[in-house]
N, CA, C and O atoms as a GROMACS GRO file, in nm:
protein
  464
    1UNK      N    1  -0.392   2.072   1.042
    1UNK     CA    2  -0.349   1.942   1.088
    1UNK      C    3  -0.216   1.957   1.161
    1UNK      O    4  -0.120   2.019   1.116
    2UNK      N    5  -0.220   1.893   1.284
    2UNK     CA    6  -0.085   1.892   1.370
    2UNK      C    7   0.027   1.841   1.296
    2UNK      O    8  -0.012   1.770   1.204
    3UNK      N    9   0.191   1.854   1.306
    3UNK     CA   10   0.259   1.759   1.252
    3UNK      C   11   0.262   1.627   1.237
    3UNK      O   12   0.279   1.562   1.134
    4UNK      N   13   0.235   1.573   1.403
    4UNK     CA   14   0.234   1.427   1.437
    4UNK      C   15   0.102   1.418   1.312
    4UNK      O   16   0.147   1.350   1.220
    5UNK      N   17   0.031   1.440   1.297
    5UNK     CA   18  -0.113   1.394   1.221
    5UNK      C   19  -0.008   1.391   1.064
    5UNK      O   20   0.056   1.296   1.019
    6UNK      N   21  -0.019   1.502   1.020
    6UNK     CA   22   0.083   1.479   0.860
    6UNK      C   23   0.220   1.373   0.857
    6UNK      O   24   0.260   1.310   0.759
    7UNK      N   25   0.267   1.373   0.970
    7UNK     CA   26   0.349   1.271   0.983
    7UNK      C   27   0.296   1.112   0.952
    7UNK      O   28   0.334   1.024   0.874
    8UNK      N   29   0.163   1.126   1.076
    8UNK     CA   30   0.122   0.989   1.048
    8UNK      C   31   0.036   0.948   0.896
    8UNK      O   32   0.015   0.834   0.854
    9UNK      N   33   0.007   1.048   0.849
    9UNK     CA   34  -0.086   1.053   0.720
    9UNK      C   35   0.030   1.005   0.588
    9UNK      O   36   0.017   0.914   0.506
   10UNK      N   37   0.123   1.085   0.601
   10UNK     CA   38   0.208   1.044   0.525
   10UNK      C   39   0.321   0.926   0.542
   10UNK      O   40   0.406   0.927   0.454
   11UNK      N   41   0.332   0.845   0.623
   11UNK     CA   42   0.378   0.715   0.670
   11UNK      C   43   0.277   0.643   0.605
   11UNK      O   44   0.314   0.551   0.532
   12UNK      N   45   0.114   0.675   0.619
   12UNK     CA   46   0.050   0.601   0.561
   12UNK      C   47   0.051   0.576   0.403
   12UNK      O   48   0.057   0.471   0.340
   13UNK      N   49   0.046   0.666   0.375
   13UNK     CA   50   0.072   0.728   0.229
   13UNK      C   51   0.189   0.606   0.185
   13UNK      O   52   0.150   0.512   0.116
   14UNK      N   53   0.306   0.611   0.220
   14UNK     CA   54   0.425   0.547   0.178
   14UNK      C   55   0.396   0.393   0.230
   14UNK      O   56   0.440   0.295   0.171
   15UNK      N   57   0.316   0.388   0.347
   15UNK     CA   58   0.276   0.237   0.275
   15UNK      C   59   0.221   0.177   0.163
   15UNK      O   60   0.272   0.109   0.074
   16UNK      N   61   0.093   0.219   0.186
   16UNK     CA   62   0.014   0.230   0.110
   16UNK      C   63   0.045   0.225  -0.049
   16UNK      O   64  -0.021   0.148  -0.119
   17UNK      N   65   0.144   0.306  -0.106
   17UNK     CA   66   0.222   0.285  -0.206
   17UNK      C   67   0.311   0.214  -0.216
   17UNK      O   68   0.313   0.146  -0.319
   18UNK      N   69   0.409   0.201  -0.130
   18UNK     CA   70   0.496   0.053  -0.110
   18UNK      C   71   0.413  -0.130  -0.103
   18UNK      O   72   0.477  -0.229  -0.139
   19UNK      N   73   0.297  -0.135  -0.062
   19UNK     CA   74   0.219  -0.208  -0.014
   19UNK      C   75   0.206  -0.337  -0.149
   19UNK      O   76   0.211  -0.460  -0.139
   20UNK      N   77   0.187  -0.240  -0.284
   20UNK     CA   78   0.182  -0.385  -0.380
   20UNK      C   79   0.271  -0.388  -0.416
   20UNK      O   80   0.249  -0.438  -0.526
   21UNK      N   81   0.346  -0.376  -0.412
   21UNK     CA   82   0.496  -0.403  -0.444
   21UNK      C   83   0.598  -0.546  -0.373
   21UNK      O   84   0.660  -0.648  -0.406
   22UNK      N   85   0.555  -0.456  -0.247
   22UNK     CA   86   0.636  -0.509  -0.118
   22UNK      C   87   0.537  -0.629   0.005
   22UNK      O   88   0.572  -0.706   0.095
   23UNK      N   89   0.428  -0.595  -0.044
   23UNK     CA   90   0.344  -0.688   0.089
   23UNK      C   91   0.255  -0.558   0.215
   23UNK      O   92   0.247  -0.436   0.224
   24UNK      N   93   0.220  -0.641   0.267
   24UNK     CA   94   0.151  -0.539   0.386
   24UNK      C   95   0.226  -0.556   0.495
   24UNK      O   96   0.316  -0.638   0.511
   25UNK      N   97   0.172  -0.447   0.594
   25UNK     CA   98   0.247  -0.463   0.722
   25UNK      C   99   0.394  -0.387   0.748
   25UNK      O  100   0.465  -0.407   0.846
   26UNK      N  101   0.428  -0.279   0.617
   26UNK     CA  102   0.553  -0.282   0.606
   26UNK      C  103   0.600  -0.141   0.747
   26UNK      O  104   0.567  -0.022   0.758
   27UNK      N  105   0.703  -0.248   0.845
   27UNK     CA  106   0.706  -0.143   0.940
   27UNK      C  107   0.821  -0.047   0.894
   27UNK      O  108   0.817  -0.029   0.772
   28UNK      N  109   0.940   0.031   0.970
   28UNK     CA  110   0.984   0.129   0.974
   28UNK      C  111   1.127   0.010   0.885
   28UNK      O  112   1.173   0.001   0.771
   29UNK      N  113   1.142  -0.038   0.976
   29UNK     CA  114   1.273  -0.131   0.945
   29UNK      C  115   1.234  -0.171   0.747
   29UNK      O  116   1.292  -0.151   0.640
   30UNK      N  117   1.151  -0.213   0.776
   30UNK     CA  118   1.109  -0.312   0.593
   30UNK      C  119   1.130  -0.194   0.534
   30UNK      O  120   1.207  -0.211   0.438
   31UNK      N  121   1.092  -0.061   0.549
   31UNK     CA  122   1.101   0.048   0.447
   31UNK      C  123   1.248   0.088   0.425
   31UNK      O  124   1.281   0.132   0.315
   32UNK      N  125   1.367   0.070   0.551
   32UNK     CA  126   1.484   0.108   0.576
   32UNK      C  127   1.525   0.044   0.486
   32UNK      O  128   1.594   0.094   0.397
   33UNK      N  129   1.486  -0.097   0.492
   33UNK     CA  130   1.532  -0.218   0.364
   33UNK      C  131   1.510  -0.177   0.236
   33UNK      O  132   1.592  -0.164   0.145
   34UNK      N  133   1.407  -0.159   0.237
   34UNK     CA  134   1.376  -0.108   0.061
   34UNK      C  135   1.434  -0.005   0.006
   34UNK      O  136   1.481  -0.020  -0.107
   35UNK      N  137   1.444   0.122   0.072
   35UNK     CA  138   1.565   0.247   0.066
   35UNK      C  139   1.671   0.192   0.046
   35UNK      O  140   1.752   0.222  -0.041
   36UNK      N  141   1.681   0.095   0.134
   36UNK     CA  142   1.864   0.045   0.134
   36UNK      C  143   1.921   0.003   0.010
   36UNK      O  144   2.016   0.046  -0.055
   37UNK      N  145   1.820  -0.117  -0.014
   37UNK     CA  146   1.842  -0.185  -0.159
   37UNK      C  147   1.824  -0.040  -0.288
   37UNK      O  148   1.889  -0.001  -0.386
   38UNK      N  149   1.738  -0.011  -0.239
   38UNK     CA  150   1.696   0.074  -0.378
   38UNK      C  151   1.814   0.149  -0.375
   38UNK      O  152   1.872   0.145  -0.484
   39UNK      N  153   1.884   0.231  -0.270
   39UNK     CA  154   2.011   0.287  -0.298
   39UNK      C  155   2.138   0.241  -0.332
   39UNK      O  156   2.230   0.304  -0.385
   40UNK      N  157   2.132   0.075  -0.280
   40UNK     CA  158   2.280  -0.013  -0.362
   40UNK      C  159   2.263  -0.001  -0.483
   40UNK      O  160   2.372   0.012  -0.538
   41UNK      N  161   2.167   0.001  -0.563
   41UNK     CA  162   2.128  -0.004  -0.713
   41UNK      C  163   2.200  -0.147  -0.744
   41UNK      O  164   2.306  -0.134  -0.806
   42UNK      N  165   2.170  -0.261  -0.717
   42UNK     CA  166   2.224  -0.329  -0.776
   42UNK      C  167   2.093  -0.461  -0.819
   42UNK      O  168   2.110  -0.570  -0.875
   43UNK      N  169   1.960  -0.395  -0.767
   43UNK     CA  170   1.836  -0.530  -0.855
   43UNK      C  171   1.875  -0.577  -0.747
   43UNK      O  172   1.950  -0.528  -0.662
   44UNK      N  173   1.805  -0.706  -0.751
   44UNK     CA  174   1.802  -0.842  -0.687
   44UNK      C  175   1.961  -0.875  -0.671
   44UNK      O  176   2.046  -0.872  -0.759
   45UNK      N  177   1.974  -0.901  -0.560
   45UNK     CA  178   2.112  -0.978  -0.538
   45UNK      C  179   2.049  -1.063  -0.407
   45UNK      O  180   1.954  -1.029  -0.337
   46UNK      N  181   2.132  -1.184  -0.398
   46UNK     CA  182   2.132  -1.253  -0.273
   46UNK      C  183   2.190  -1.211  -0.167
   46UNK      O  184   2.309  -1.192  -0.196
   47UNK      N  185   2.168  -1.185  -0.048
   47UNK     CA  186   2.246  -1.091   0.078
   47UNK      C  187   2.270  -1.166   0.190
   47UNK      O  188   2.174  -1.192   0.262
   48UNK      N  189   2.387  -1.209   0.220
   48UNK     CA  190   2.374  -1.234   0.353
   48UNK      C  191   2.376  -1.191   0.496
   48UNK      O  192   2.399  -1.071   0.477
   49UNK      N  193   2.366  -1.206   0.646
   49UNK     CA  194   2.339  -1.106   0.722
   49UNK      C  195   2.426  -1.014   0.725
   49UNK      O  196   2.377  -0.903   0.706
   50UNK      N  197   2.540  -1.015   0.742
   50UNK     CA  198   2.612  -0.839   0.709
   50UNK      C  199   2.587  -0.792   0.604
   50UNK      O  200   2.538  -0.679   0.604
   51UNK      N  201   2.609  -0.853   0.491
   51UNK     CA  202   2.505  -0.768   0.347
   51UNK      C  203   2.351  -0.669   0.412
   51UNK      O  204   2.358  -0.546   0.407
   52UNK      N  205   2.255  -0.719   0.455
   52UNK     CA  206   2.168  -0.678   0.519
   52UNK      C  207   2.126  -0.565   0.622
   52UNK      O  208   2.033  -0.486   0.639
   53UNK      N  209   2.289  -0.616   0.702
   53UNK     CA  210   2.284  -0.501   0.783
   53UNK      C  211   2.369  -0.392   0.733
   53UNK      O  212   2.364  -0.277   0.777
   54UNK      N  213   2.461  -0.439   0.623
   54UNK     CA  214   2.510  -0.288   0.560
   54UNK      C  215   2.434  -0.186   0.421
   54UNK      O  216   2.472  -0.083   0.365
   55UNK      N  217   2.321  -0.269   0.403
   55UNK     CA  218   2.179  -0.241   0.313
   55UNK      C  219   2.142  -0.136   0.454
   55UNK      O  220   2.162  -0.016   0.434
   56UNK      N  221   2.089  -0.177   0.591
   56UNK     CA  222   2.014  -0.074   0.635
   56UNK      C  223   2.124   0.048   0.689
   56UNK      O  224   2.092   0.156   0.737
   57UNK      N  225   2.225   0.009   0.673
   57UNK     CA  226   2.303   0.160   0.683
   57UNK      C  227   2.345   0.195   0.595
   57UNK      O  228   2.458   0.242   0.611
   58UNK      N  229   2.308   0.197   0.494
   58UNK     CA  230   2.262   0.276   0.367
   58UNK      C  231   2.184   0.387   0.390
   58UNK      O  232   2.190   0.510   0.401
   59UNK      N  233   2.094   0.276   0.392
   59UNK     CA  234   1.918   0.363   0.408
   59UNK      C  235   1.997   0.447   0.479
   59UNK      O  236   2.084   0.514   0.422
   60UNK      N  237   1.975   0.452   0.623
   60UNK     CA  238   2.025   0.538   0.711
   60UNK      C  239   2.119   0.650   0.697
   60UNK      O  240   2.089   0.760   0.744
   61UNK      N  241   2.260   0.626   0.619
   61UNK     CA  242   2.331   0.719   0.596
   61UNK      C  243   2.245   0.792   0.470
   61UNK      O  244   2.230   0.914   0.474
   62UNK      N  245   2.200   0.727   0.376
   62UNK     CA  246   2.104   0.816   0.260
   62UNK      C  247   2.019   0.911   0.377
   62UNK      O  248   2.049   1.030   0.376
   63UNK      N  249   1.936   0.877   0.458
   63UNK     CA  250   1.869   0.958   0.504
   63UNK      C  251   1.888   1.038   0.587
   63UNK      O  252   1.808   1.131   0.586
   64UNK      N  253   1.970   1.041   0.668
   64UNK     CA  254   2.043   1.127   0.766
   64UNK      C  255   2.166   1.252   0.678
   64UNK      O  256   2.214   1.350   0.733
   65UNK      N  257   2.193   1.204   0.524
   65UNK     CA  258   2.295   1.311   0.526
   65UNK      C  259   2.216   1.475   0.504
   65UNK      O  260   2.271   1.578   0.542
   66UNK      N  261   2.052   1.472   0.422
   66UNK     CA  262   2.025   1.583   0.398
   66UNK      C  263   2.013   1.686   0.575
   66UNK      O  264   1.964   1.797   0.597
   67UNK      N  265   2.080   1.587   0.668
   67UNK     CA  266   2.055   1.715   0.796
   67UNK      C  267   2.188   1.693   0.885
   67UNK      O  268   2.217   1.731   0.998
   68UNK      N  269   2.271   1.602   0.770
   68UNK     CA  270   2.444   1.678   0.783
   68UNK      C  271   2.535   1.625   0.865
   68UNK      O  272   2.634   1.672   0.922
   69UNK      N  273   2.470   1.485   0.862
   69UNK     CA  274   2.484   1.360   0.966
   69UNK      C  275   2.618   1.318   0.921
   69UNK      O  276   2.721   1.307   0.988
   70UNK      N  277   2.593   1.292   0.767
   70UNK     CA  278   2.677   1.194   0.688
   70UNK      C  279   2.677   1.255   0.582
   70UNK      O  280   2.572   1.303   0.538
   71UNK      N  281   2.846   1.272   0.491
   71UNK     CA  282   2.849   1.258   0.341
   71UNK      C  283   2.879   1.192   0.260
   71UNK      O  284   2.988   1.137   0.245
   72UNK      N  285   2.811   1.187   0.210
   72UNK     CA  286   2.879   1.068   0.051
   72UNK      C  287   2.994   1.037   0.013
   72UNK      O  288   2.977   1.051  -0.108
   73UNK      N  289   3.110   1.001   0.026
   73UNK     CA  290   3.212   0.999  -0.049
   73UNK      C  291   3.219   0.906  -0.154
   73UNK      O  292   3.339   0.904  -0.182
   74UNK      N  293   3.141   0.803  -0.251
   74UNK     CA  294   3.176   0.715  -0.308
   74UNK      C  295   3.128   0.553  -0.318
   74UNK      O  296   3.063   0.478  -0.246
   75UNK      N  297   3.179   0.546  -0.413
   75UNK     CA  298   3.122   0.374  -0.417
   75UNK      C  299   3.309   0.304  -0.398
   75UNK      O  300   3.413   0.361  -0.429
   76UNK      N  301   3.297   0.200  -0.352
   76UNK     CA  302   3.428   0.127  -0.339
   76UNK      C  303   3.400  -0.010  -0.472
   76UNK      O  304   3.292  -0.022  -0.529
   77UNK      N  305   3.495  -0.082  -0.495
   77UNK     CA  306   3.509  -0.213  -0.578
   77UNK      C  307   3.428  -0.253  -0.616
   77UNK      O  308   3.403  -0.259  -0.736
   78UNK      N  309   3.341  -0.304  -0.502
   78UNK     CA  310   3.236  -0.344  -0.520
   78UNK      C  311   3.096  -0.259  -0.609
   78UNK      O  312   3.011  -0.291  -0.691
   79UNK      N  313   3.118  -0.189  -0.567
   79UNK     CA  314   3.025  -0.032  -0.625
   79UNK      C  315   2.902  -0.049  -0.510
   79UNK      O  316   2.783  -0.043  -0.544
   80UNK      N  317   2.947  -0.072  -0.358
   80UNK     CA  318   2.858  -0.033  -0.252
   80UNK      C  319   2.938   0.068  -0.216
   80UNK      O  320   3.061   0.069  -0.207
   81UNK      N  321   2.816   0.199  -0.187
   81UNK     CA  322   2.807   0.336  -0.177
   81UNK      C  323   2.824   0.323  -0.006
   81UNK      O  324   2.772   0.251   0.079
   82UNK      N  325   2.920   0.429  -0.004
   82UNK     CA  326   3.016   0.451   0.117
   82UNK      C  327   2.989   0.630   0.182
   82UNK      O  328   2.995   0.724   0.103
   83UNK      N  329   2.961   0.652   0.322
   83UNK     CA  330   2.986   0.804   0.366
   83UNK      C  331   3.067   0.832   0.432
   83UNK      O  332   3.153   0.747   0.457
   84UNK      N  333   3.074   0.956   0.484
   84UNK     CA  334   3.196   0.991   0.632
   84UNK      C  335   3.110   1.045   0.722
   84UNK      O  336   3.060   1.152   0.685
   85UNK      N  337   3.078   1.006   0.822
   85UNK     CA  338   3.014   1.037   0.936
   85UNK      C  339   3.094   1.223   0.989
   85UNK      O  340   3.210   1.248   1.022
   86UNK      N  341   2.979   1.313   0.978
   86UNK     CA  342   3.043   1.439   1.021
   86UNK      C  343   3.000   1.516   1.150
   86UNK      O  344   3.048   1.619   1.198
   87UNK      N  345   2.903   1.442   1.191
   87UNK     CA  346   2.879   1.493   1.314
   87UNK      C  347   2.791   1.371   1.387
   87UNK      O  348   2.705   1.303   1.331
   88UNK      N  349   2.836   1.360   1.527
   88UNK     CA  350   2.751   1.241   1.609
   88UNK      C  351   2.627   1.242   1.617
   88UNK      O  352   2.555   1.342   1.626
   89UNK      N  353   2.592   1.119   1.614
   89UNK     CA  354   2.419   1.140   1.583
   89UNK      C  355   2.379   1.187   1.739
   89UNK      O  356   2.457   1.196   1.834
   90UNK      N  357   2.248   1.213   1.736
   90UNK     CA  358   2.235   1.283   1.895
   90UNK      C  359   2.142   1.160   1.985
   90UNK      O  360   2.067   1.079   1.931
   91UNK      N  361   2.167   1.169   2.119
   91UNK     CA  362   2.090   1.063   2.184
   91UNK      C  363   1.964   1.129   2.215
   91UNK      O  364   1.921   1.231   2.268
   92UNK      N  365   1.926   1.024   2.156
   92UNK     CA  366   1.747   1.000   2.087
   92UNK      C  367   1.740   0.900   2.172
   92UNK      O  368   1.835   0.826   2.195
   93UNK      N  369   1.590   0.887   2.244
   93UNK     CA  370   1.503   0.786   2.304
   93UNK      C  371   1.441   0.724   2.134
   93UNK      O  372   1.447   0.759   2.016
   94UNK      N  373   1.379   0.611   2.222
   94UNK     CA  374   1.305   0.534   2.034
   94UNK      C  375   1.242   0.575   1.990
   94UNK      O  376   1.249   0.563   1.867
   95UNK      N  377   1.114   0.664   2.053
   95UNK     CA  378   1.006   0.735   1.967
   95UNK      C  379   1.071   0.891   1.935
   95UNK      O  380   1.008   0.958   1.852
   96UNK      N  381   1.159   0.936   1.980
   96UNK     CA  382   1.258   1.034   1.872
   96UNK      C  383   1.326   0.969   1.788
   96UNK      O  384   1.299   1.014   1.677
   97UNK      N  385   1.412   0.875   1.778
   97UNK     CA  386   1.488   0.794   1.645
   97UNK      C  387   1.324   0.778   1.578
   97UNK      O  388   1.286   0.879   1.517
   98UNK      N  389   1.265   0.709   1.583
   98UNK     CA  390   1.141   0.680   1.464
   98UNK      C  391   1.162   0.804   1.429
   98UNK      O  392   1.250   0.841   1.352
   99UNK      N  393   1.061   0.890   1.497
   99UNK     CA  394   1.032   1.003   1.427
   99UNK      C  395   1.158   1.088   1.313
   99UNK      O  396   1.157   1.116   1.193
  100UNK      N  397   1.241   1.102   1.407
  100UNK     CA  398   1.356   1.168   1.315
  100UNK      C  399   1.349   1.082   1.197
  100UNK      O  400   1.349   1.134   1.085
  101UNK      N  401   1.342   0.925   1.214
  101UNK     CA  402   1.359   0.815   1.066
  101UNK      C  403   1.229   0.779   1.007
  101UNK      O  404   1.226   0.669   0.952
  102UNK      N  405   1.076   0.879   1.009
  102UNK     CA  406   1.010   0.901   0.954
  102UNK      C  407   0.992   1.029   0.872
  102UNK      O  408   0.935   1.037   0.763
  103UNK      N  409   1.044   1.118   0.936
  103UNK     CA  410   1.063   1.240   0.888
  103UNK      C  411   1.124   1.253   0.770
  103UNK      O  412   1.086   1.300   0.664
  104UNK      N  413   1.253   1.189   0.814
  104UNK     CA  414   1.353   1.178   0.683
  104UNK      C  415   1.321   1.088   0.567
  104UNK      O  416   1.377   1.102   0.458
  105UNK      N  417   1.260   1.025   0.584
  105UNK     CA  418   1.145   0.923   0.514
  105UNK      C  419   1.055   0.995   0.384
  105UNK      O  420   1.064   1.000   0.261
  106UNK      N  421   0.983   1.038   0.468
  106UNK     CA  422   0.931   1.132   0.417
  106UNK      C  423   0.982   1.208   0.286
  106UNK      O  424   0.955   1.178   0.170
  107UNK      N  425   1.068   1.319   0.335
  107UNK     CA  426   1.160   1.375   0.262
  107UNK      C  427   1.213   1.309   0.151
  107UNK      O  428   1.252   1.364   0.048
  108UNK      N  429   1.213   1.172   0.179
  108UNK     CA  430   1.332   1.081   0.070
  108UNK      C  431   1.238   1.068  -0.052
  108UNK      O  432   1.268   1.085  -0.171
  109UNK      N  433   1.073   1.021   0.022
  109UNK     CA  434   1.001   1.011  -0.086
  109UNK      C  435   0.925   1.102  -0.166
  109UNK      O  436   0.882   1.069  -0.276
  110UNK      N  437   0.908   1.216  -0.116
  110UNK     CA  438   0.888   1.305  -0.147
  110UNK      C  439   0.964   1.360  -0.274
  110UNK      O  440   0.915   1.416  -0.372
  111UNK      N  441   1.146   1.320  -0.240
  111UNK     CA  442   1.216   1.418  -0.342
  111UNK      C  443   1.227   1.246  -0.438
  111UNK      O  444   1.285   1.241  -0.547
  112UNK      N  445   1.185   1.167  -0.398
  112UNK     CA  446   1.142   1.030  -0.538
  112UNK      C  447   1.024   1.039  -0.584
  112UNK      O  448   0.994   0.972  -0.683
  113UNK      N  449   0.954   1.101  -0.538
  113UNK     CA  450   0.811   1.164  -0.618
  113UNK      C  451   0.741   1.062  -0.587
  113UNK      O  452   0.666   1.021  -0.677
  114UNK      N  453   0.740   0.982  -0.446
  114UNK     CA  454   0.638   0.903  -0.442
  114UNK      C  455   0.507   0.981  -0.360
  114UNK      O  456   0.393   0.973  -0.406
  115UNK      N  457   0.527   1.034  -0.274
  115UNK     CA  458   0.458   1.127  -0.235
  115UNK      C  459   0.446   1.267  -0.293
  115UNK      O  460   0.514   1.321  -0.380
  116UNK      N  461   0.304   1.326  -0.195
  116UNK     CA  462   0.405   1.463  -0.203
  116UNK      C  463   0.400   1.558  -0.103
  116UNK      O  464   0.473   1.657  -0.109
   0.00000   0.00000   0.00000
């Protein structure tokens, strides 16, 4: 099987398992969300739009640091988890950003044992 094919097999996969949980339909962004939240660890909270958009750069920094993007330094006051950007992300057209943010996807669920 080609990559693009295991790629797409396993996107499916992580719907598919996300799916009763979360609803159908879940695109790239809804999964960023669910990473995001799942990495604030904080349950259900009410969010408003910068809450939201600092939920999907979560996700994002969670998934970009295993290739050295970003490191962890910490949770602040609040106990939202904070990185340091260590190297510029690279200019990506959109179907390279997906991919790179399926890939890493992947990986995330993989080492959460939702896949394998």
């Amino acid at each position: 099987m080609s990559r693009k094919s295991d790629l797409a097999v396993s996107w499916k996969e992580i719907q598919d398992k996300l799916e009763p949980q979360f609803g159908g339909d879940l695109d790239i962004q809804a999964v960023l969300f669910i990473i995001g939240v799942q990495e604030l660890g904080k349950g259900y909270v009410k969010l408003d739009k910068e809450d939201k958009v600092n939920v999907m750069h979560i996700a994002i920094c969670t998934l970009l640091e295993p290739y050295g993007f970003y490191e962890y330094i910490g949770r602040d006051a609040d106990l939202w988890p904070h990185w340091k950007a260590l190297k510029p992300l690279p200019n990506l057209k959109a179907g390279e950003q997906n991919r790179l943010l399926l890939e890493a996807m992947m990986e995330y669920f993989r080492k959460e044992g939702l896949i394998e």
